[in-house]
C-alpha positions as CSV (number, residue, x, y, z in Angstrom):
1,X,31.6,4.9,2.8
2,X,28.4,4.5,1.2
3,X,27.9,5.9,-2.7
4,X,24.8,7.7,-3.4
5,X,21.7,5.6,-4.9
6,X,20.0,7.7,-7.3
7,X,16.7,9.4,-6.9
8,X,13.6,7.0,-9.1
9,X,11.3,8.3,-11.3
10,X,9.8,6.0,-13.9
11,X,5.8,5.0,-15.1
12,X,4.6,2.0,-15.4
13,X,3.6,1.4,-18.8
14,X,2.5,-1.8,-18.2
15,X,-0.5,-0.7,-16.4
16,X,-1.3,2.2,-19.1
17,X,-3.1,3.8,-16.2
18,X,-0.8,7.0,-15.4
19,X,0.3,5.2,-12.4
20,X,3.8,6.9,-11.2
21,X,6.2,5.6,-8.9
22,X,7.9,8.2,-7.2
23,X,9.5,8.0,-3.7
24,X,11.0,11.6,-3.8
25,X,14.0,10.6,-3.9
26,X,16.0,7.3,-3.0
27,X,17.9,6.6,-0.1
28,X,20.1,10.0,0.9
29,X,23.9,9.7,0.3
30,X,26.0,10.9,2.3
31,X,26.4,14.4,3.8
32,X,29.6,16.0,2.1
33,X,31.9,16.3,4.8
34,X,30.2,14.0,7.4
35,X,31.4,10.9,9.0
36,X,29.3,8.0,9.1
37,X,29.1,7.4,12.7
38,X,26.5,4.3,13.0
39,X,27.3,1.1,13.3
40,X,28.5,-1.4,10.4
41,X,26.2,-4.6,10.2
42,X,22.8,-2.7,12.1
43,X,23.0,0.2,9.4
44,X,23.8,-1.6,6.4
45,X,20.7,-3.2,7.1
46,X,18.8,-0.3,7.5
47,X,19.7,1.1,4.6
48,X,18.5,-2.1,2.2
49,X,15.3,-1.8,4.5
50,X,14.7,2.0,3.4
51,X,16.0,1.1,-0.3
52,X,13.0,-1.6,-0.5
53,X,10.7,1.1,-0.6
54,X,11.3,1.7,-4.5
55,X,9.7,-1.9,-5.1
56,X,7.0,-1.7,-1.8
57,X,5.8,1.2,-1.6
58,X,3.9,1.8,-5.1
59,X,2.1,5.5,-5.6
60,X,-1.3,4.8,-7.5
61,X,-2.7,7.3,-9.9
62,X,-6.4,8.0,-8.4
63,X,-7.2,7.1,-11.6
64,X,-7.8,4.0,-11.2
65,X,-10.9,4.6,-9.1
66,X,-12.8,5.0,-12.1
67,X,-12.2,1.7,-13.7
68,X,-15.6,0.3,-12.3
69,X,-16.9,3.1,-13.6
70,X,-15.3,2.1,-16.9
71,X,-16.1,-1.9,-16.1
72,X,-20.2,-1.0,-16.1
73,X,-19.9,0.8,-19.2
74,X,-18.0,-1.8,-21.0
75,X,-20.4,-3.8,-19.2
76,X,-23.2,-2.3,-21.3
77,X,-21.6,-1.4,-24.6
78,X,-21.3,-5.4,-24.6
79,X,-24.9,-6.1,-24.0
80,X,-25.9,-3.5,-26.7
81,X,-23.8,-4.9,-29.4
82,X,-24.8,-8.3,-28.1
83,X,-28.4,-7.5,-29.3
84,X,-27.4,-5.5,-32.2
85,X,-25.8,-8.4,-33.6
86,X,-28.2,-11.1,-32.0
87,X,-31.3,-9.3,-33.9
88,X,-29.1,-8.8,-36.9
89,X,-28.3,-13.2,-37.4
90,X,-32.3,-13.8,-36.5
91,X,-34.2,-15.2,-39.1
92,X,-37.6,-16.5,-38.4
93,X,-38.9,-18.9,-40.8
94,X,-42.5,-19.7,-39.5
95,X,-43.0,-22.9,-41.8
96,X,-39.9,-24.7,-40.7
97,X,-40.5,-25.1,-36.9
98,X,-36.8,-26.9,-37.0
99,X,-34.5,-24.0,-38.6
100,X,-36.6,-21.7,-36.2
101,X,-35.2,-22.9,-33.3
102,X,-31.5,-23.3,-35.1
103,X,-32.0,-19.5,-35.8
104,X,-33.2,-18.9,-32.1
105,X,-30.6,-20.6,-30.5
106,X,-27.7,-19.4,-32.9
107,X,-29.2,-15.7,-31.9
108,X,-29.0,-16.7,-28.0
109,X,-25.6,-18.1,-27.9
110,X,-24.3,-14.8,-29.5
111,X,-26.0,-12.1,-26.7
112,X,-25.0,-14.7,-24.4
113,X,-21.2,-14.4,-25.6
114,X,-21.2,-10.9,-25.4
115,X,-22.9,-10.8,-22.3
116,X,-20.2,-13.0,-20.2
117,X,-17.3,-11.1,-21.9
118,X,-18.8,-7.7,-20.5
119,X,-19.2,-9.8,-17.6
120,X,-15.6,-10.7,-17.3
121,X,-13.9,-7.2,-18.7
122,X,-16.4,-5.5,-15.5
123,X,-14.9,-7.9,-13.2
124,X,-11.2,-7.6,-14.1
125,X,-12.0,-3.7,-14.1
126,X,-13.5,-3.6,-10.0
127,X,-11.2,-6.9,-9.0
128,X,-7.7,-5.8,-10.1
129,X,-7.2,-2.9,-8.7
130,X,-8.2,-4.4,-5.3
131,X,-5.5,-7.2,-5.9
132,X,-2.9,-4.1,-6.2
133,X,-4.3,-2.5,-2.6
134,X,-4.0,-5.4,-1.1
135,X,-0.9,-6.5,-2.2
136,X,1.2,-3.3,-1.9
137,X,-0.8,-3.6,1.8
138,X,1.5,-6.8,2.2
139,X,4.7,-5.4,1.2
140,X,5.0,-2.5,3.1
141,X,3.8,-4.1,6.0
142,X,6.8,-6.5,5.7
143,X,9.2,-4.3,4.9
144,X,8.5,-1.7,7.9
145,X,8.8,-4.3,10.3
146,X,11.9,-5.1,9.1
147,X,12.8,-1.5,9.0
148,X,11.7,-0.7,13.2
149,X,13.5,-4.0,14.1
150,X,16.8,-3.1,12.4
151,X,16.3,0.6,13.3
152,X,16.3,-1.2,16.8
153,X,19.5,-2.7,16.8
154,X,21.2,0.7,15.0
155,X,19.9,2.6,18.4
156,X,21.3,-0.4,20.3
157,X,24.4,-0.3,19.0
158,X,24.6,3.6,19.5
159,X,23.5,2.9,23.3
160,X,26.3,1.4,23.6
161,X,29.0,3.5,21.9
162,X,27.7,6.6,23.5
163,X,27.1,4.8,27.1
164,X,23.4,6.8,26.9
165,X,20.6,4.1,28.2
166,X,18.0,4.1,26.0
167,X,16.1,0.8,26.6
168,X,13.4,2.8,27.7
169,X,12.9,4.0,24.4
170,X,13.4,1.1,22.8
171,X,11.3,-1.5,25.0
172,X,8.8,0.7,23.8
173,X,9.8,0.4,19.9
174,X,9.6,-3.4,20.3
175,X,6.4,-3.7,21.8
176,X,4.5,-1.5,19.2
177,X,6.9,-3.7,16.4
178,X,4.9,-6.9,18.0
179,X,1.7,-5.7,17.7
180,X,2.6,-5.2,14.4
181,X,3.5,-8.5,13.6
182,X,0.3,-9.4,15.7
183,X,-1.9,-7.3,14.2
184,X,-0.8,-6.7,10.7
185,X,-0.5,-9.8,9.2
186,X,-0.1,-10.6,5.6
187,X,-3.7,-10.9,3.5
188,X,-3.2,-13.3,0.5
189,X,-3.9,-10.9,-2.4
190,X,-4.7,-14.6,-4.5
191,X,-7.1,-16.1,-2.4
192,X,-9.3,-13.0,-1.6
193,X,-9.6,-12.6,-5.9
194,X,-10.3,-16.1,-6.0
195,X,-13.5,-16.1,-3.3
196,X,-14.2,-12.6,-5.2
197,X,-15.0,-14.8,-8.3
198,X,-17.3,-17.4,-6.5
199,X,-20.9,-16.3,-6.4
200,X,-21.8,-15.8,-3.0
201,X,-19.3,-15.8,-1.7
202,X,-18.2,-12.5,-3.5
203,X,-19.9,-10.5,-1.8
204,X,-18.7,-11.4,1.9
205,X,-15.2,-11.4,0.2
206,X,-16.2,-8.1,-1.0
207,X,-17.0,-6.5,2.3
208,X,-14.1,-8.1,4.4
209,X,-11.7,-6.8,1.8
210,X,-13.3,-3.4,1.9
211,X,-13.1,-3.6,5.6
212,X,-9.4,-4.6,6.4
213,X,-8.6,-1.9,3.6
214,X,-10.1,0.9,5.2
215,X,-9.1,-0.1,9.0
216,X,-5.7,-2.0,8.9
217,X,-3.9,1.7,7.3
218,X,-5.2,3.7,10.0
219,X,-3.6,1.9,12.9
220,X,-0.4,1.0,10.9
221,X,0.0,4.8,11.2
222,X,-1.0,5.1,14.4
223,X,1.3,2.3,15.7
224,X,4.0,4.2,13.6
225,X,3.6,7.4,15.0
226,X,4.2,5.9,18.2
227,X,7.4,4.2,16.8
228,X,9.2,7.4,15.5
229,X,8.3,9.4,18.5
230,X,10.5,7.0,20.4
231,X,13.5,6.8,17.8
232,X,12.8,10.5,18.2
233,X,13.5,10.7,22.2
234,X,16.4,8.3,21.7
235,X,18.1,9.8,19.0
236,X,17.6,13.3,20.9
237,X,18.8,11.6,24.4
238,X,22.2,10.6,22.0
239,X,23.3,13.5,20.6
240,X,21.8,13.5,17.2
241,X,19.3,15.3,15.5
242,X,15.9,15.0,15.5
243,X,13.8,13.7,12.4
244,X,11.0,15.1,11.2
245,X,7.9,13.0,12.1
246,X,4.8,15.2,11.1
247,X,2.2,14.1,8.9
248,X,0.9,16.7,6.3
249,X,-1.9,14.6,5.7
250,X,-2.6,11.4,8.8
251,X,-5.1,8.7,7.8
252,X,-8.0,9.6,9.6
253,X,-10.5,6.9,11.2
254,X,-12.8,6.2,8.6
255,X,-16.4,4.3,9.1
256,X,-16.4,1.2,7.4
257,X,-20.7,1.1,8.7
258,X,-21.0,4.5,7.0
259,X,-19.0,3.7,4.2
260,X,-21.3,0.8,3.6
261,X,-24.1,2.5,3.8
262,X,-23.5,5.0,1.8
263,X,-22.6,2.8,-0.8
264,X,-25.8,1.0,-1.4
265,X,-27.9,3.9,-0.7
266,X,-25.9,5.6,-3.5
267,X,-23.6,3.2,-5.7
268,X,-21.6,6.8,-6.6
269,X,-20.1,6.4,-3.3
270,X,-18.2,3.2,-3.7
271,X,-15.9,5.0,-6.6
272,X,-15.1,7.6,-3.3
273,X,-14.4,4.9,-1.3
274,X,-12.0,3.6,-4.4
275,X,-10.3,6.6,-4.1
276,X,-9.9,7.3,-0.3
277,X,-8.5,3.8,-0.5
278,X,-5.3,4.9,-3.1
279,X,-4.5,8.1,-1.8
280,X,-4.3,7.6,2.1
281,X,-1.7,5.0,1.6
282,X,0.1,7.6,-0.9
283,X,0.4,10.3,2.3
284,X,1.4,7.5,4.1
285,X,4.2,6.8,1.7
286,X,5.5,10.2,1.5
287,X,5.7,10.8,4.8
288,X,7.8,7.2,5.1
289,X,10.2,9.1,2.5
290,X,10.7,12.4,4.5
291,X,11.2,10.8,8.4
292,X,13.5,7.8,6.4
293,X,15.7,10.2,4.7
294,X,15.9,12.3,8.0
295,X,16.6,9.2,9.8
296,X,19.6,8.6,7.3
297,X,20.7,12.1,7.3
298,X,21.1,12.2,11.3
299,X,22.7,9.0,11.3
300,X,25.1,9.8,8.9
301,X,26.3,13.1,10.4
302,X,26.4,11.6,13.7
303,X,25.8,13.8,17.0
304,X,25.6,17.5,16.5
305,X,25.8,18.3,20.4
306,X,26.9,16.4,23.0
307,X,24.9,13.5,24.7
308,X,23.2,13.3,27.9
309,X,25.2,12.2,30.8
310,X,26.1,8.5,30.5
311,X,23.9,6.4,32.3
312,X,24.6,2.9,30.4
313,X,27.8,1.1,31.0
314,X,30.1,1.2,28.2
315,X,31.6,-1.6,26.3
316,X,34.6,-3.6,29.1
């Protein structure tokens, strides 16, 4: 009924940063021999929901936590050659007062050039890859909630063919899906770089950014685990199999205070920070891969014992 979609594996060369995009494998075909057993309209959803993924959810080299670190040297190398070639077109002339200051000023307007290009290349280097966390926040967001609510209607739809009531389960599904749409709103990636740019204002944009970062991850997960242990029971109450919904590696709740803190005191510790940023979001996406393709898998074999007793009237 459904063809395979092939497994991804491509690099950005765009980006020239060794960033790979890798999902472990695209959505699941079919299991030789199986029947699809869920429902038409509800699962064909579901499926474009888990194939989004390949565009969403983007794996990030850590590599790019260094490109601060690469910003400030630029940073530098552009000041020296700014002197170096400042000191190289200066040519006092103490009896002409006149082509003194020409020279002076000619000599300032150089440094100053190379200055605000290191200026720019640093702030490109520290504000870009923020734009990328930020926005691949945004799309996966958006596309899990769209995933739960049509994973939703599949169970409905099951509910109903197998006559097992499981609005238990999923009252419970849709009230953890509306504190996600509460609670996990989309961040314009666009306006945060804009008030990044604005002196001042930076660095409040700086922090809030930082903050959201580090906190909005941590509950997603939390919220999610939640969510799967209750697809989990309902799938189980049905018939089918059950998915696996371990984490190798959960987001832990991190300090934004301590982060902070530790970033001023040390500076080193905002390139950490960088980092921690990139890769709990790529455990987060791996896991996604393994319980979606479960998900799939079980659906697509359909029940591999018999359900519980029917407790939900069946279609008249």
């Amino acid at each position: 009924m459904w063809g395979p979609l092939p497994k991804v594996l491509y690099i950005d060369v765009g980006l020239l940063l060794g960033e790979v995009k890798d999902m472990g494998a695209g959505v699941p075909s079919s299991v030789p021999g199986a029947t699809p057993t869920a429902p038409g309209m509800a699962y064909a959803k579901l499926r474009e929901d888990i194939a989004r993924r390949l565009r969403t959810d983007r794996m990030l080299s850590p590599i790019w936590c260094i490109m601060p670190i690469v910003g400030i040297v630029v940073l530098f190398v552009m000041l020296f050659l700014g002197v170096i070639m400042a000191t190289a077109t200066y040519h006092p002339t103490p009896a002409y007062y006149s082509a003194q200051t020409y020279y002076l000023t000619e000599t300032m307007s150089i440094l100053l050039t190379f200055v605000v290009v290191g200026v720019i290349i640093y702030g490109i280097l520290w504000i870009y890859p923020i734009y990328v966390l930020i926005t691949r926040r945004n799309l996966h967001f958006r596309r899990v909630q769209d995933l739960y609510a049509d994973v939703v209607e599949v169970l409905r739809d099951i509910s109903t063919k197998t006559r097992v009531d499981v609005s238990g389960n999923i009252i419970l599904i849709e009230r953890y899906l509306g504190e996600m749409r509460m609670e996990e709103k989309e961040k314009s990636a666009a306006l945060w770089i804009i008030l990044m740019f604005i002196p001042i204002v930076n660095i409040f944009a700086e922090l809030y950014v930082l903050y959201f970062l580090t906190k909005d991850w941590y509950h997603h997960e939390r919220r999610e685990d939640e969510i799967w242990a209750q697809v989990n029971q309902a799938l189980t109450r049905m018939g089918y199999w059950p998915i696996d919904i371990r984490r190798p590696e959960p987001i832990p709740s991190r300090s934004f205070f301590l982060y902070f803190i530790l970033s001023l005191l040390t500076g080193i510790w905002t390139i950490y920070w960088l980092y921690v940023l990139i890769k709990d979001p790529n455990n987060h996406f791996k896991s996604h891969v393994r319980a979606e393709d479960d998900l799939l898998t079980a659906l697509e074999t359909g029940p591999t014992r018999a359900p519980m007793t029917p407790t939900a009237p069946g279609p008249a």
